[in-house]
N, C-alpha and C positions, 0 to 999 in steps of 0.2 A: 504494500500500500504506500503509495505514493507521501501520507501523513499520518499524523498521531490521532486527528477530528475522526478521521475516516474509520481507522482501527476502532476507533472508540465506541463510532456510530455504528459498526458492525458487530460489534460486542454485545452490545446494547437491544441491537435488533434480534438476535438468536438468545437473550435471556427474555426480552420480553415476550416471545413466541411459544416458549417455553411454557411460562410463567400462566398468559394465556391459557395452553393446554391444561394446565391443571387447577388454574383458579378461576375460570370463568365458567358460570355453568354450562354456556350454550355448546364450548369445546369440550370442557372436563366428563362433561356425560358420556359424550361419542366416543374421546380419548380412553376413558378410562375402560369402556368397555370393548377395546381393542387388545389381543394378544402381546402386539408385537409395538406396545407404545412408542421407542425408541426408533423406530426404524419408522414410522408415519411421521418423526418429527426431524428423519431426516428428508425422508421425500419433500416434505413441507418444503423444508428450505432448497433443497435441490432444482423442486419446479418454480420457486422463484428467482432463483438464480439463475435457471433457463430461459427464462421472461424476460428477465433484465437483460440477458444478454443478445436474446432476439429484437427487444427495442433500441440496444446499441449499435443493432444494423442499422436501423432503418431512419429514413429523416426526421421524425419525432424525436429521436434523441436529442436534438439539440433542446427543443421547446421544452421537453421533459427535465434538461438538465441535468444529462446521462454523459456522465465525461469516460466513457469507456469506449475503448478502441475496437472497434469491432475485426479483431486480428487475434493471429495466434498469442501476444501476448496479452491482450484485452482476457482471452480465453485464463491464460494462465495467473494474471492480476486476480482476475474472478475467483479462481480455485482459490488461491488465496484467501478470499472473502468468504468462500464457503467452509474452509479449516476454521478458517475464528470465530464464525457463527455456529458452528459445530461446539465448539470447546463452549464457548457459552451457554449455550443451551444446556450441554451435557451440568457446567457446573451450578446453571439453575436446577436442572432436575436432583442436581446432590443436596443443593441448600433446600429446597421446598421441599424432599421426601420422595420415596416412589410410591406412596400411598397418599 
């Protein structure tokens, strides 16, 4: 990541999703009564990273405010973004319980 705002807001975004899944009812319901919780909360964030990166193609991205290279390293900047929304989500799901 090109800054520390960014990391930060990436961090941010994968505990609050998290967080979400288990403290809001309308998620926590569905969530909870899924086998494989961890692995729906990575899909989550996978298919929006696949979003993101498909509006980085396209000429919306500028409007939208999408400063991502729609290139092999755009591609790999993004992994990036999706390891650290990983690690936080994972370490909201250790601070809030897996019940």
């Amino acid at each position: 990541m090109e800054n520390q705002l960014a990391t930060l807001i990436l961090a941010a975004t994968g505990a609050v999703v998290q967080w979400a899944f288990k403290k809001f009812p309308m998620f926590s319901t569905w969530y909870q009564r899924q086998t494989k919780n961890g692995l729906w909360a990575v899909l989550f964030v996978f298919l929006v990273s696949l979003g993101y990166f498909g509006l980085a193609c396209t000429p919306l991205a500028a409007n939208l405010g999408i400063n991502l290279a729609c290139t092999v390293g755009g591609a790999v900047e993004l992994g990036y973004a999706f390891v650290i929304i990983l690690i936080s989500q994972q370490t909201t799901y250790v601070i809030f319980g897996s019940k």
